[in-house]
C-alpha positions in Angstrom: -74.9 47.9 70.6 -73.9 45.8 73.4 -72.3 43.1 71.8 -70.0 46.0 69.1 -69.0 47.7 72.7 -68.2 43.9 73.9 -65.8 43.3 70.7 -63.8 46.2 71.0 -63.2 45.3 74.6 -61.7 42.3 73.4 -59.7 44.0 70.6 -56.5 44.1 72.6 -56.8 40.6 73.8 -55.5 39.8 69.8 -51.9 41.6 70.1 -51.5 39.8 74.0 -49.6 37.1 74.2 -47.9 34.5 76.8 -44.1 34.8 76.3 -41.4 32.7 77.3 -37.7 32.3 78.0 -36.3 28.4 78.4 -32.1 28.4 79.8 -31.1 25.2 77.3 -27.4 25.5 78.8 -26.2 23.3 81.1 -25.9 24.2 84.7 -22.3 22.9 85.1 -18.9 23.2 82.5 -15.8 21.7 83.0 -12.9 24.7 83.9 -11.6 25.3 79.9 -8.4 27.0 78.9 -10.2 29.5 77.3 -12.6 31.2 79.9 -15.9 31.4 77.9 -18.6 29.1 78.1 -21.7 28.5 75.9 -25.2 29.7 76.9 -28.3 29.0 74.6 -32.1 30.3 75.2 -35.4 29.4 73.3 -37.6 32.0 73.3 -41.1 31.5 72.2 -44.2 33.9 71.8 -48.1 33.8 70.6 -48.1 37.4 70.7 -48.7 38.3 66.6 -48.1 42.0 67.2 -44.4 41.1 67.9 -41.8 42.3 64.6 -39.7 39.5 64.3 -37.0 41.3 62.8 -36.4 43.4 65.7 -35.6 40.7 68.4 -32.5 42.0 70.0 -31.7 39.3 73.0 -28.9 39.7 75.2 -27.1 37.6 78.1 -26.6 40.1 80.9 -24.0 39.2 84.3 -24.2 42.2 86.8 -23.6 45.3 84.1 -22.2 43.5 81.3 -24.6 42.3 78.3 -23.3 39.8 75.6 -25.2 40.1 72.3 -26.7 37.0 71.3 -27.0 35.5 67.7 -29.7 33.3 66.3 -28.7 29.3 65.7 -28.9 28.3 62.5 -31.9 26.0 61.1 -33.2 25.7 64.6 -36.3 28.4 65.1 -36.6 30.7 68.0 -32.8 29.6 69.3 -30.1 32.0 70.7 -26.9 31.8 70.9 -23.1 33.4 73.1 -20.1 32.8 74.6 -19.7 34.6 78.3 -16.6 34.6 79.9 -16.1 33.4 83.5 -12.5 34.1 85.0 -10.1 31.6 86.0 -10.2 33.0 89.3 -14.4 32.5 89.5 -16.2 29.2 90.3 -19.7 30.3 88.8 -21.5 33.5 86.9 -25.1 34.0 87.4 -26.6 35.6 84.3 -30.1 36.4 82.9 -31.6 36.5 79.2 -33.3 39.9 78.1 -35.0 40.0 74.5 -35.8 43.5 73.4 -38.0 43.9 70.6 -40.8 45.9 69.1 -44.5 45.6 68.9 -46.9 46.8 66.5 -49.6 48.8 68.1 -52.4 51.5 67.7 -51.6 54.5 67.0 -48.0 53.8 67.2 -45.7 50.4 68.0 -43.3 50.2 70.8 -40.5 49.0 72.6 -40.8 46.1 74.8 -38.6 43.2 76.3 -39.5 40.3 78.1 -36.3 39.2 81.0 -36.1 35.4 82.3 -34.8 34.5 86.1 -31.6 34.3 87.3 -30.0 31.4 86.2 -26.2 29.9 87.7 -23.8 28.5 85.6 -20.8 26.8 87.4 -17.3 25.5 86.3 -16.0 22.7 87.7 -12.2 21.3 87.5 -11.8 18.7 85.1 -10.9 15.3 86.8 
């Protein structure tokens, strides 16, 4: 009896997972003509219960969100543009994924948000 009440205890452990967001952009641009710079994320889980077709991740700076798309052949890679004014010297930004999870009785929304990150421009020399 113990060891059934022990298993079920441990039940949940199978749909918990470590998460985690990596910035792959580079911390410094040079100033282009066009305003918006390139910001990549990895984003890798070992939590099964996730739906993979539900991964919604996003760039936010203050209230703004830029929709990210997946990179092609590479697995578990994102992909925008944000814009950063001429009249700016930096943006500080943050990746949100919002997805879904499978649970019992009934799946849910979750998301998982990284820190802070700076991305500066610098004048071209």
């Amino acid at each position: 009896m113990m060891k059934r009440f022990f298993a079920l205890l441990l039940l949940p452990l199978l749909f918990v997972g470590c998460s985690s967001i990596t910035n792959l952009t580079p911390s410094k641009y040079p100033r282009n003509t066009t305003g918006m710079y390139h910001v990549e994320a990895a984003w890798k889980t070992e939590q099964r219960s996730i739906r993979a077709d539900s991964m919604k991740p996003i760039v936010m700076i203050g209230q703004n969100t830029y929709e990210m798309t997946k990179v092609p052949v590479v697995r578990d890679r994102w992909e925008t543009v944000i814009p950063i004014p001429a009249d700016k010297n930096a943006a500080h930004y943050r990746f949100r994924f919002d997805y879904k999870v499978n649970a019992f009785p009934v799946g849910h929304e979750d998301s998982s948000m990284s820190p802070e990150y700076k991305l500066e421009v610098t004048e071209p020399k």
